[in-house]
VEXNUBA-502291 format. One line per 8 residues: their letters; for each residue x, y, z negated of N, C-alpha, C. Coordinates in steps of 0.2 Angstrom, whole numbers, always signed. Example, Ala and Ser with C-alpha at 12.3 -4.5 7.8 and 13.67 -1.06 7.14 Angstrom:
BEGIN
as) +66/-28/-39/+62/-22/-39/+66/-16/-39; +64/-11/-35/+68/-5/-36/+64/+0/-39 $
This chain:
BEGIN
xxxxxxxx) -131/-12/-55/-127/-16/-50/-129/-23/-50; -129/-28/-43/-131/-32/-43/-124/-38/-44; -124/-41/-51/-118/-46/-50/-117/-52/-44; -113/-56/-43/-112/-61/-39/-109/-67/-46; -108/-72/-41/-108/-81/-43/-103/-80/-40; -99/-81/-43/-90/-86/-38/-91/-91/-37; -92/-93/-31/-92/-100/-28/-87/-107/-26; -83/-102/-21/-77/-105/-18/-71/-100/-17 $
xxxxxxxx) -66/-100/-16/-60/-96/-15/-56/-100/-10; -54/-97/-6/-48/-100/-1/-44/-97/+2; -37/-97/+2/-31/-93/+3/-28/-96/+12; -26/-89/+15/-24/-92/+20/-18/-87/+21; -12/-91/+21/-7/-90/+23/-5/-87/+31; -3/-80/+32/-1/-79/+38/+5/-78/+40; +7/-76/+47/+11/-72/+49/+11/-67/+55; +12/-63/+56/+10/-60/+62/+15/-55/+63 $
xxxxxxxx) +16/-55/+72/+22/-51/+73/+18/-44/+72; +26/-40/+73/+26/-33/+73/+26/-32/+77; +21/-26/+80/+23/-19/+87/+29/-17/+86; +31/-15/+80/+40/-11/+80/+41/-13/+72; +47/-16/+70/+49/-17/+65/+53/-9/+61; +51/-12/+54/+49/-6/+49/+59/-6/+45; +62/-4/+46/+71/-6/+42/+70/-1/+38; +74/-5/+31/+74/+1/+25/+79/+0/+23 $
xxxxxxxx) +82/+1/+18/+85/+1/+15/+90/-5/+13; +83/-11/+11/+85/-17/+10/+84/-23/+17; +86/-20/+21/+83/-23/+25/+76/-23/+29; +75/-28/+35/+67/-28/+41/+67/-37/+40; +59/-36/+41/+58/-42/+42/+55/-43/+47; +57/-47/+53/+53/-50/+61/+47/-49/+59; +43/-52/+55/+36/-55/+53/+32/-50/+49; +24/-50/+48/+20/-48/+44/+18/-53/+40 $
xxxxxxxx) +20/-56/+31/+17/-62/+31/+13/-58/+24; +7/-63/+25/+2/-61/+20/-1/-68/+17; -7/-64/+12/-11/-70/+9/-18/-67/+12; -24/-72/+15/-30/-67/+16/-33/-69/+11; -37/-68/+7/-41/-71/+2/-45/-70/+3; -49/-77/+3/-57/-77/+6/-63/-79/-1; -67/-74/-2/-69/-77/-8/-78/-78/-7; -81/-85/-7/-88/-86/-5/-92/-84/-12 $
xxxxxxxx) -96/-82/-11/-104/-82/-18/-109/-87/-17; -112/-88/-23/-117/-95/-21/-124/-90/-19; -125/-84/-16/-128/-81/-10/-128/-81/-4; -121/-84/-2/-117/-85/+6/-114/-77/+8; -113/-73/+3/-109/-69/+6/-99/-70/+6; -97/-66/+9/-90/-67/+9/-87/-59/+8; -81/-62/+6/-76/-55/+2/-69/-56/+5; -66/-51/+8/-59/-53/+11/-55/-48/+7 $
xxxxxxxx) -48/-50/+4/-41/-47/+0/-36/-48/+4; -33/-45/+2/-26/-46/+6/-20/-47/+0; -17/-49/+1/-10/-52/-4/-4/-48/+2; -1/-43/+0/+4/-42/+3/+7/-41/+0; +12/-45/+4/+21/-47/+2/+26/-48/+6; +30/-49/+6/+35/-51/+8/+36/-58/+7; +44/-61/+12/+44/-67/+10/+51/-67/+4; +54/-62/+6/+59/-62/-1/+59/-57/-5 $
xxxxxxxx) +61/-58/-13/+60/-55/-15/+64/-47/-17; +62/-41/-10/+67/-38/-10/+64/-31/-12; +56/-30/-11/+51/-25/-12/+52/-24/-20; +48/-31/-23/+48/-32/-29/+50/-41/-31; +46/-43/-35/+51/-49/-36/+47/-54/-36; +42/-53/-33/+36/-58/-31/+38/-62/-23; +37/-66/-20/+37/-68/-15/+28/-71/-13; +29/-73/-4/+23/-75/-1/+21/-83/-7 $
xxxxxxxx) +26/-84/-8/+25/-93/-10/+23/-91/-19; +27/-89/-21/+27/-87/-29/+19/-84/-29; +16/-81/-26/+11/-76/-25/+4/-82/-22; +7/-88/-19/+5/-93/-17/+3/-97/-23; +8/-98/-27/+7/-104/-33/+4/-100/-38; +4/-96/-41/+0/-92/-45/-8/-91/-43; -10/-88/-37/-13/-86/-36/-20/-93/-33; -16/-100/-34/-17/-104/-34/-21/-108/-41 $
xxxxxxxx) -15/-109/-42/-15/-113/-50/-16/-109/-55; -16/-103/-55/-18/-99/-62/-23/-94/-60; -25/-92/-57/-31/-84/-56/-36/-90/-53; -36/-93/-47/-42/-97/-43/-46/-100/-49; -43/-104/-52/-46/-109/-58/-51/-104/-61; -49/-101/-65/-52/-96/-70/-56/-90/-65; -58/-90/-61/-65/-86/-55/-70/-91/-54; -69/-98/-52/-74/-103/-48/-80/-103/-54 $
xxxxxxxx) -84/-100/-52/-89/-103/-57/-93/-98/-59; -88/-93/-59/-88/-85/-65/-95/-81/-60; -100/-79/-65/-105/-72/-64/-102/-66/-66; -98/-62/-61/-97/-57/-61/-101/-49/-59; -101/-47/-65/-105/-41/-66/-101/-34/-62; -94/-34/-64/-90/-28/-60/-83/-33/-59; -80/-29/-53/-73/-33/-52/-67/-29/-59; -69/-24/-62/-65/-22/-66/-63/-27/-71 $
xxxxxxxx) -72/-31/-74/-70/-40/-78/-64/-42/-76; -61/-43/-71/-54/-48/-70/-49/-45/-72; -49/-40/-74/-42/-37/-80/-43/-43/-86; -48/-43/-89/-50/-46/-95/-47/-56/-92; -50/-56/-87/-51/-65/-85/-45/-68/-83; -40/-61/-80/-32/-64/-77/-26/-61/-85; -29/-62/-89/-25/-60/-95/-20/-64/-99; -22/-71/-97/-17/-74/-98/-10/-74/-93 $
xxxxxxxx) -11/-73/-88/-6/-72/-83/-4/-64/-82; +3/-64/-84/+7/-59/-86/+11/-57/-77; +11/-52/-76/+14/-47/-71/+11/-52/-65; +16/-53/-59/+11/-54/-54/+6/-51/-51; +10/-44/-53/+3/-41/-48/-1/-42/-42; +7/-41/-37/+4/-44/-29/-3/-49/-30; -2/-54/-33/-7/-59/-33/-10/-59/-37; -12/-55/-41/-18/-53/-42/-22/-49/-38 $
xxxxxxxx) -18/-44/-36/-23/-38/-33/-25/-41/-26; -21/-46/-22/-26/-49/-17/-32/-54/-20; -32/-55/-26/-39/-57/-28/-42/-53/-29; -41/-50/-32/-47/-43/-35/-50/-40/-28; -47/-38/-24/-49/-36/-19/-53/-39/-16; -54/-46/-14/-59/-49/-12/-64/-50/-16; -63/-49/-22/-71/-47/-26/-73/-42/-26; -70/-34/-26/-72/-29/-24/-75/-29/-16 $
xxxxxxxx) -73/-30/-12/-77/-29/-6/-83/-35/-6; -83/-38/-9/-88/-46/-9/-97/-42/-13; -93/-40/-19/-98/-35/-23/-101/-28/-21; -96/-23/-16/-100/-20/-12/-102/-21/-10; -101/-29/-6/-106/-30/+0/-112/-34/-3; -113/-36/-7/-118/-39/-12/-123/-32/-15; -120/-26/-17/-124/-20/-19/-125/-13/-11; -123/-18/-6/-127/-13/+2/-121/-8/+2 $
xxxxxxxx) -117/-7/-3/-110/-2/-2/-105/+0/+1; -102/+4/+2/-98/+4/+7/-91/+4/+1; -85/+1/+2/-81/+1/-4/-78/+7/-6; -80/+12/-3/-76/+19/-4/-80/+18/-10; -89/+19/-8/-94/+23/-11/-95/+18/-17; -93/+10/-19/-94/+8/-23/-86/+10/-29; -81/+10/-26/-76/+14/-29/-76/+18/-32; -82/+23/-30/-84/+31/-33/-88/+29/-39 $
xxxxxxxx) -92/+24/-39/-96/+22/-44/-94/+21/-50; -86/+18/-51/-82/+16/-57/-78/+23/-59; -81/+30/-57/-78/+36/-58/-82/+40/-63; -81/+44/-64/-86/+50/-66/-91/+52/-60; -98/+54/-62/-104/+57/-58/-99/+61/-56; -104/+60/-49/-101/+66/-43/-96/+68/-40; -93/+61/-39/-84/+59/-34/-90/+57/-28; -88/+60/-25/-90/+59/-17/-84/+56/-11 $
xxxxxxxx) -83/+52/-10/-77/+50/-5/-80/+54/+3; -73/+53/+5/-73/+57/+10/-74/+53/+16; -74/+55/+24/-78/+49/+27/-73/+49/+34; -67/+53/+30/-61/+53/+36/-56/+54/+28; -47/+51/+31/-44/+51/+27/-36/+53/+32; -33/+58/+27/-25/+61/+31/-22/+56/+29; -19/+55/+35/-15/+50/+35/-8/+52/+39; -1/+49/+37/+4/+50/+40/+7/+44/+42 $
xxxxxxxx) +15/+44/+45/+17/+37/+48/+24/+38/+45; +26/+30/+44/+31/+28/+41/+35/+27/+46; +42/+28/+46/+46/+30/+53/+52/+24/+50; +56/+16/+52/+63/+15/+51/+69/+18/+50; +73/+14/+47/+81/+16/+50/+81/+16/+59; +82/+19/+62/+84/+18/+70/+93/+16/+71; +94/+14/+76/+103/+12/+80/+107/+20/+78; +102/+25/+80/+108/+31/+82/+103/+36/+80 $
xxxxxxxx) +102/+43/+81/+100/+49/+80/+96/+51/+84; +100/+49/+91/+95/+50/+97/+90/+45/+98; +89/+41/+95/+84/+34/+96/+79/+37/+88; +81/+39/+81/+76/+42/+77/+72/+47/+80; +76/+52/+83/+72/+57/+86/+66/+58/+90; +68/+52/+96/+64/+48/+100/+61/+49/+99; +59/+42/+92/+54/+40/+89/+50/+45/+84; +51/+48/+81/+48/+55/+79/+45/+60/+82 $
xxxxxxxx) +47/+60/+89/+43/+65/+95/+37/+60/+99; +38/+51/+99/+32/+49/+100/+27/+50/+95; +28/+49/+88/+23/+50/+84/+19/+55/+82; +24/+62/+84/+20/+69/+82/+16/+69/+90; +20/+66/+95/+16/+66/+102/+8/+62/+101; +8/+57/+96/+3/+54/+96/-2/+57/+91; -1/+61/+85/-5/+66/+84/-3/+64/+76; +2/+60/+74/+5/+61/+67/+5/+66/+65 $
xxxxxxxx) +3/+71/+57/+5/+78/+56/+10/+75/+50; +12/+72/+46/+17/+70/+41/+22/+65/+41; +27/+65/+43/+32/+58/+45/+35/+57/+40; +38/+50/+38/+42/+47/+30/+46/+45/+34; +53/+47/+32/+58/+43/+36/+64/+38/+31; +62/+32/+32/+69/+29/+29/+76/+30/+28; +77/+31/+24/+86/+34/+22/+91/+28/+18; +96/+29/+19/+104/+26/+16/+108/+28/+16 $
xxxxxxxx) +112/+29/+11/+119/+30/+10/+122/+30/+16; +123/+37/+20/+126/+38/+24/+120/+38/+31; +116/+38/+31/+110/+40/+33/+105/+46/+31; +106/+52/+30/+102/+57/+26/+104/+62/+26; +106/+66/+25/+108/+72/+26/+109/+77/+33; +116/+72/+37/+114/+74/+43/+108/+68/+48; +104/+65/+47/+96/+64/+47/+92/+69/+47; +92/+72/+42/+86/+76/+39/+87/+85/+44 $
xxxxxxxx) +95/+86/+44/+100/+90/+47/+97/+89/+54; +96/+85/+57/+96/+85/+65/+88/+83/+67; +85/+82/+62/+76/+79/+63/+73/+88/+60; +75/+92/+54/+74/+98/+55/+77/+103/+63; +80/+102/+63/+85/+104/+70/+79/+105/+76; +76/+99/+73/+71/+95/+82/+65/+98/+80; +62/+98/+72/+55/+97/+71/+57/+102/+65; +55/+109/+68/+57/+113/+59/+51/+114/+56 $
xxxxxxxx) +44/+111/+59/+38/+115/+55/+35/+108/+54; +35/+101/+54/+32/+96/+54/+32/+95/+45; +27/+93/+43/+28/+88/+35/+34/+84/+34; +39/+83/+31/+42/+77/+31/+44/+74/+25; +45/+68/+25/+47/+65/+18/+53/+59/+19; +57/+59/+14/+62/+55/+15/+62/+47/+9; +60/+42/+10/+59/+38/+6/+67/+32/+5; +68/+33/+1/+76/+31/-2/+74/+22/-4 $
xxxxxxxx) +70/+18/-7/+68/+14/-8/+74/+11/-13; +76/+18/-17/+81/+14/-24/+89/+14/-21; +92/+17/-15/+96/+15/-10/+102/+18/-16; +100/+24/-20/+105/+27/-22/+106/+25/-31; +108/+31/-35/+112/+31/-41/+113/+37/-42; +114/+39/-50/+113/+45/-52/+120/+49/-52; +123/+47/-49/+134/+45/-45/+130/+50/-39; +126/+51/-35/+123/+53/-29/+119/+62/-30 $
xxxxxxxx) +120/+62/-35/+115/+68/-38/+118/+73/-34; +123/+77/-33/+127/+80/-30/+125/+78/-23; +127/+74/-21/+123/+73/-12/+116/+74/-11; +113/+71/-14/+106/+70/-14/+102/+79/-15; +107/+83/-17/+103/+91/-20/+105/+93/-12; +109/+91/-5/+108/+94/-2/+104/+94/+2; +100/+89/+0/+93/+88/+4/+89/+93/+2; +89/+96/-3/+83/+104/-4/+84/+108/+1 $
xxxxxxxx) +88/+110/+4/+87/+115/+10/+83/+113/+15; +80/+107/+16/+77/+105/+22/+69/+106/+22; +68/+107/+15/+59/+109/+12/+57/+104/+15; +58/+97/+12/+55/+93/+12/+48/+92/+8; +43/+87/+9/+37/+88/+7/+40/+83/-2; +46/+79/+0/+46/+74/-9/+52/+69/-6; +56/+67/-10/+59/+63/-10/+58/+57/-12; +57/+50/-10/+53/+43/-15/+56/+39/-16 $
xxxxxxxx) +58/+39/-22/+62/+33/-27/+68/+32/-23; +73/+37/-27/+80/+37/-23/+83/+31/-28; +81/+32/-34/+84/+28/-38/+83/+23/-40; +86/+18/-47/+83/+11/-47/+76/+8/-46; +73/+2/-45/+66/+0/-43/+63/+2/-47; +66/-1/-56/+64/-2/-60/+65/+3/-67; +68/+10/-65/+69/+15/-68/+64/+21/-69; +63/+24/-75/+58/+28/-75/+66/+35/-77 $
xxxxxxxx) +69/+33/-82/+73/+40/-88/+78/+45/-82; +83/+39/-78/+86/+42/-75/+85/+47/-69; +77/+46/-67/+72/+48/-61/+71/+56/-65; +72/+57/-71/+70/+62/-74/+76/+68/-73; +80/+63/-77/+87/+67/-75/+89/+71/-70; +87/+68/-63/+90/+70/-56/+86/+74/-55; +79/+72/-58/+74/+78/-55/+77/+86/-57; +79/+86/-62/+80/+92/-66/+83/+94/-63 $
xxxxxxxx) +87/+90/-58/+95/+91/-53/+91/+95/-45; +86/+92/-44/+82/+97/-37/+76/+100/-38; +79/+103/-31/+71/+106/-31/+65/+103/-29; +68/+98/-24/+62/+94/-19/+60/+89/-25; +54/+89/-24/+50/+84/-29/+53/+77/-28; +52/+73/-33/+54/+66/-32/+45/+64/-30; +46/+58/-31/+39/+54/-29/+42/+47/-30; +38/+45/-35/+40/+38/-39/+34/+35/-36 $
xxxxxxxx) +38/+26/-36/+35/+22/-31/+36/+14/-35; +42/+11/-34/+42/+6/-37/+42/+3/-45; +45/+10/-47/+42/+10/-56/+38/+10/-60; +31/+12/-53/+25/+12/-56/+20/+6/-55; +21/+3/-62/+16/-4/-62/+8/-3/-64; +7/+3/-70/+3/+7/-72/+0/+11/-75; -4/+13/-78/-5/+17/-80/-3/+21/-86; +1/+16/-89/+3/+20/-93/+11/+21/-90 $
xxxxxxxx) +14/+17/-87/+21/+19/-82/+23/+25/-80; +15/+29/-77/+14/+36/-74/+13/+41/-81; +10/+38/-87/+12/+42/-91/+17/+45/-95; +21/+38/-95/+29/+40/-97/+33/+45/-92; +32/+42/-85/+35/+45/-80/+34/+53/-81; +29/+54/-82/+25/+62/-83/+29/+67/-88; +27/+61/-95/+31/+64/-101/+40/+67/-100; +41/+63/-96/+48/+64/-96/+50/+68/-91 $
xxxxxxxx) +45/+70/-87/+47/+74/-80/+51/+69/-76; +51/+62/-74/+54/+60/-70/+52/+60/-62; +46/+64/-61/+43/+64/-53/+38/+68/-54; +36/+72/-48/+30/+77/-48/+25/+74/-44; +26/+69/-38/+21/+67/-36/+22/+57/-36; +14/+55/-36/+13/+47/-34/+13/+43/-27; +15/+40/-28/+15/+34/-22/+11/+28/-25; +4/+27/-27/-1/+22/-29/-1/+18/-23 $
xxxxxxxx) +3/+11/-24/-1/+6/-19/-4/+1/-24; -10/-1/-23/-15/-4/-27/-12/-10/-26; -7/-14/-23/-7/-20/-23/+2/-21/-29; +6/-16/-29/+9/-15/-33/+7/-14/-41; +2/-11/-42/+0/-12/-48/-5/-17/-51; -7/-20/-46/-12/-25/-49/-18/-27/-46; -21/-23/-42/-27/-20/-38/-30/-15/-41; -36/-15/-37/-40/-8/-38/-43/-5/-45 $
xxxxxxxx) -43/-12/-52/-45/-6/-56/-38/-5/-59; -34/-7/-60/-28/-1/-63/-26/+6/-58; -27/+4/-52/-27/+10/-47/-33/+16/-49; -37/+12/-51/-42/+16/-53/-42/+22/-59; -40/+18/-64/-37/+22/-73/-30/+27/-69; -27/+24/-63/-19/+30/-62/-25/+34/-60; -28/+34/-54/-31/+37/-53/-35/+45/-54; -39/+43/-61/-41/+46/-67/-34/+50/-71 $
xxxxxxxx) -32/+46/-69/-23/+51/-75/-22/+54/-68; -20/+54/-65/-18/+58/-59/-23/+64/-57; -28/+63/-56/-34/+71/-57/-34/+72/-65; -33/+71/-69/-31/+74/-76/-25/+78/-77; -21/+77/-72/-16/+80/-75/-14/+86/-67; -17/+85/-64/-17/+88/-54/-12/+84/-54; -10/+79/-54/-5/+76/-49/-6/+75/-42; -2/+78/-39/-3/+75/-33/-1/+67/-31 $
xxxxxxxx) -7/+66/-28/-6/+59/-24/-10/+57/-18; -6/+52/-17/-7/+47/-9/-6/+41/-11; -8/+36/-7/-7/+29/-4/-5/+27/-2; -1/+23/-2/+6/+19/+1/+3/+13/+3; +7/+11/+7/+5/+4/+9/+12/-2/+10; +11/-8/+14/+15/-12/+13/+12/-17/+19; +12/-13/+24/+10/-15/+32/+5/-20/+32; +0/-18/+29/-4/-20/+29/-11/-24/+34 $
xxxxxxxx) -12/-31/+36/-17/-30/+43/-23/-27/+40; -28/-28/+44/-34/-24/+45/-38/-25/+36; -36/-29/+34/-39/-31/+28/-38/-29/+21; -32/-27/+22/-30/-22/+17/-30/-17/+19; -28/-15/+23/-29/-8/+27/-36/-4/+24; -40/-9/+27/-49/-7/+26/-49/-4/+19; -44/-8/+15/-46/-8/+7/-42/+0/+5; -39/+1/+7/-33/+4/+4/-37/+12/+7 $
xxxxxxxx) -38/+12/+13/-40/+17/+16/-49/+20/+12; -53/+14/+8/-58/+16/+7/-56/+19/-2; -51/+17/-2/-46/+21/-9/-45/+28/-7; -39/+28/-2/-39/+34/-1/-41/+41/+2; -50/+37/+2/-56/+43/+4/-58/+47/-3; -55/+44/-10/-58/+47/-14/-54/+53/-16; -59/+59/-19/-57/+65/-16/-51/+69/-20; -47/+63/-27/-40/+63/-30/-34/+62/-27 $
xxxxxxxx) -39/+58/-19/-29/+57/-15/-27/+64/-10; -25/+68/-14/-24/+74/-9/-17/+75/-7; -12/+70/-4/-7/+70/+0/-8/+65/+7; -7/+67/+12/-7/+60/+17/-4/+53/+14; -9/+50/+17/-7/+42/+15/-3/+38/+21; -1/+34/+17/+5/+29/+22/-2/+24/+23; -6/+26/+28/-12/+21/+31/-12/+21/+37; -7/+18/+43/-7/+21/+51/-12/+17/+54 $
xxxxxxxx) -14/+20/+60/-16/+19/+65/-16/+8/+66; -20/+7/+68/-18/-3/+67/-12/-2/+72; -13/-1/+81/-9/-2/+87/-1/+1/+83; +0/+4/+77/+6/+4/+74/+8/-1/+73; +5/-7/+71/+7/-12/+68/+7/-19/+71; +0/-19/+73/-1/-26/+76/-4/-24/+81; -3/-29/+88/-5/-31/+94/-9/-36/+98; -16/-42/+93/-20/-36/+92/-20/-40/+83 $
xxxxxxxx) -25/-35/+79/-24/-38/+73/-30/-41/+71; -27/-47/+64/-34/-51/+63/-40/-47/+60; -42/-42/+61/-48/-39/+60/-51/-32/+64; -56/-34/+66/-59/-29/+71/-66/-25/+67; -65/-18/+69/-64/-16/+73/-57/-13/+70; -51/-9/+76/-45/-8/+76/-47/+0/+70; -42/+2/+69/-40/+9/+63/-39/+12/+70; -42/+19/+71/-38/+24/+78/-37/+30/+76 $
xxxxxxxx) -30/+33/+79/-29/+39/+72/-34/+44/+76; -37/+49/+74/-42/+55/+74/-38/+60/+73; -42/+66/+76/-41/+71/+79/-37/+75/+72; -32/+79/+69/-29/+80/+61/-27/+74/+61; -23/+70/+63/-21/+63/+60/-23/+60/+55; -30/+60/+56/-35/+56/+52/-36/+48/+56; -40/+44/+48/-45/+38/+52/-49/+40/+47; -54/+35/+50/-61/+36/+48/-64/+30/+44 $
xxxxxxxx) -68/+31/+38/-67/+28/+35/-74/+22/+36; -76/+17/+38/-79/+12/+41/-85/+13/+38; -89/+12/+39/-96/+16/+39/-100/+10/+34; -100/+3/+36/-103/-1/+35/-101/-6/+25; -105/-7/+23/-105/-10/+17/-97/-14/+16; -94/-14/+10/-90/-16/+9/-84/-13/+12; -77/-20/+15/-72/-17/+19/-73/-12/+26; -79/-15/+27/-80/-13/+35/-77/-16/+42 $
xxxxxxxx) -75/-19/+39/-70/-23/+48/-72/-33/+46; -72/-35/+51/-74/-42/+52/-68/-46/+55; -66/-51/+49/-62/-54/+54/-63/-59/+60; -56/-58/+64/-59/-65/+70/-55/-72/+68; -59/-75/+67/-57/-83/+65/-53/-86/+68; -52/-85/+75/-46/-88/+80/-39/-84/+79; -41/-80/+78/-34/-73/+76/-33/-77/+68; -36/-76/+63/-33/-78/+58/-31/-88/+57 $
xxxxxxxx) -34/-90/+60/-30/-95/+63/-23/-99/+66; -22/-94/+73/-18/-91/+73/-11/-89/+71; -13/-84/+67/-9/-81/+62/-6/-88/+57; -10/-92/+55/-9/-95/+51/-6/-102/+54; -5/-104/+58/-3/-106/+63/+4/-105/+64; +5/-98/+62/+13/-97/+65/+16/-97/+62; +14/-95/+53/+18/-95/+46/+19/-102/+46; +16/-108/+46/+19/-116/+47/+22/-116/+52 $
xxxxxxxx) +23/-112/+58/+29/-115/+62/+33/-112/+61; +34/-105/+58/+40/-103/+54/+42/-104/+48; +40/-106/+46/+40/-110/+39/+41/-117/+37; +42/-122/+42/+41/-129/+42/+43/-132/+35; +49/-130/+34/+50/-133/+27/+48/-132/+21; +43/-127/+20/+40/-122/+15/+34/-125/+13; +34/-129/+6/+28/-132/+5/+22/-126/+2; +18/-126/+5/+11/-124/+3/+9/-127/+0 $
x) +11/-131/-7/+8/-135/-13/+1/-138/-10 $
């Protein structure tokens, strides 16, 4: 494989409105704000990452600025200069800097798509390269859609009959305390044959064990991280309490996270978002543990524009993610987004996996301009160091 020369790096702060705002648990945010990370080679090629985050710290404990100043003053230093043989090296090169994954894995990822596009690869098919012989990615990926809290029952509904209307076959619907049962009660009621999933985002306690068992009669597809962010033992406990699979999400940083998780029976299925672990090689090692052991898994995401999108979906072509991914359609999201061409959901509620070297989509310079543009006038008092 052909290394690259890090030449330049440059971080552009975005913001971009939403088609329809995403409410959970801990709250919605008006805005999509991100990091794009741009990284040049002294060949003149370019690599785009995406840093997705929020601006509070409510997902996890990183924020847009924090993930700003790090990924700044500590990662950018230590790449300028660097001949890179594989983007796996940067485990080894950000070692001095401890957690932060958000900010790292929007760097990493612009080295990963920069060196497929340095080696003519598409990034599924350079992905499959750091596997075992004879992982083949697939060239379409199932995908499902992520549903909010709604005003009323009659407005979630609604909104459920557009998305299976639009050709979604798996719906996640956000849940709380006092939102979930009869949810799930009146969404089976409407939709009894649909895939569904109910994602909790920690909302509950293991005080809740007893409510939460009535959710088994609904034959859901998994329930996702009812309990704390930051819990692996108690996740195990409750499991033993249902029958509906758990599916852990925020406790898993990595790989070995997923192995304790395992040992303890705290969940049967994963929720891998590459940006929550660190990027794509530690998603890579769960990966590997996850087809070691059959766990089922899928792709999460964190609303992603087209540039992690691209990234996350050329993940979820390899042929270990066998649950639908949280990878929707762009027009879910943005109106229009900074990278072209748009994600269109296909025929099985599929997308297709970009044909061309690297991420596949091309940003437009005026769009992320733009965008970038907006996060300073919403942001006026917010130093960008």
């Amino acid at each position: 494989m052909k290394a690259v020369t890090i030449q330049d790096i440059k971080l552009h702060v975005v913001a971009m409105p939403l088609v329809e705002l995403l409410k959970t648990s801990f709250g919605a945010e008006p805005q999509k704000s991100a990091i794009i990370v741009e990284v040049l080679t002294g060949d003149g090629l370019t690599g785009w990452g995406e840093t997705a985050l929020k601006t509070k710290p409510s997902y996890g404990s990183e924020t847009i600025l924090t993930a700003l100043h790090i990924t700044r003053d500590f990662l950018v230093p230590g790449l300028i200069g660097q001949t890179i043989a594989s983007p796996t090296e940067l485990t080894n090169l950000f070692k001095a800097v401890r957690g932060n994954h958000h900010a790292r894995a929007g760097l990493e990822a612009a080295v990963w798509d920069v060196m497929a596009k340095a080696n003519g690869m598409r990034l599924a098919d350079y992905f499959a390269c750091h596997l075992p012989a004879k992982v083949r990615p697939r060239d379409k990926v199932l995908v499902g859609v992520s549903i909010g809290i709604q005003e009323s029952l009659d407005a979630q509904l609604a909104l459920i009959q557009k998305r299976v209307d639009e050709g979604y076959q798996r719906i996640k619907l956000k849940i709380a305390p006092g939102w979930d049962v009869e949810l799930a009660s009146a969404v089976r009621g409407r939709f009894p044959d649909i895939s569904l999933m109910l994602d909790a985002n920690s909302a509950y306690t293991l005080k809740d064990a007893i409510h939460l068992k009535q959710l088994d009669q609904f034959d859901l597809l998994m329930i996702e991280q009812p309990l704390a962010y930051d819990d692996i033992y108690e996740h195990s406990v409750l499991q033993a309490q249902l029958r509906t699979p758990i599916c852990l999400d925020e406790s898993i940083y990595s790989a070995q996270d997923w192995r304790i998780a395992l040992k303890l029976g705290a969940g049967k299925i994963l929720n891998l978002k590459p940006t929550r672990v660190g990027g794509y090689s530690e998603s890579l090692k769960i990966y590997k543990l996850c087809v070691e052991t059959n766990t089922p898994l899928w792709i999460g995401g964190m609303l992603e524009t087209g540039v992690g999108r691209a990234a996350n979906l050329a993940f979820a072509s390899l042929p270990g993610v066998t649950l639908p991914s949280d990878i929707s359609a762009t027009d879910r999201y943005f109106d229009p987004d900074i990278a072209e061409p748009p994600f269109v959901l296909q025929a099985g509620s599929t997308l297709k996996v970009p044909p061309r070297p690297g991420i596949g989509v091309d940003l437009r310079r005026d769009r992320l301009e733009e965008a970038c543009a907006r996060w300073q006038e919403i942001n006026p008092f917010q130093p960008l160091f």
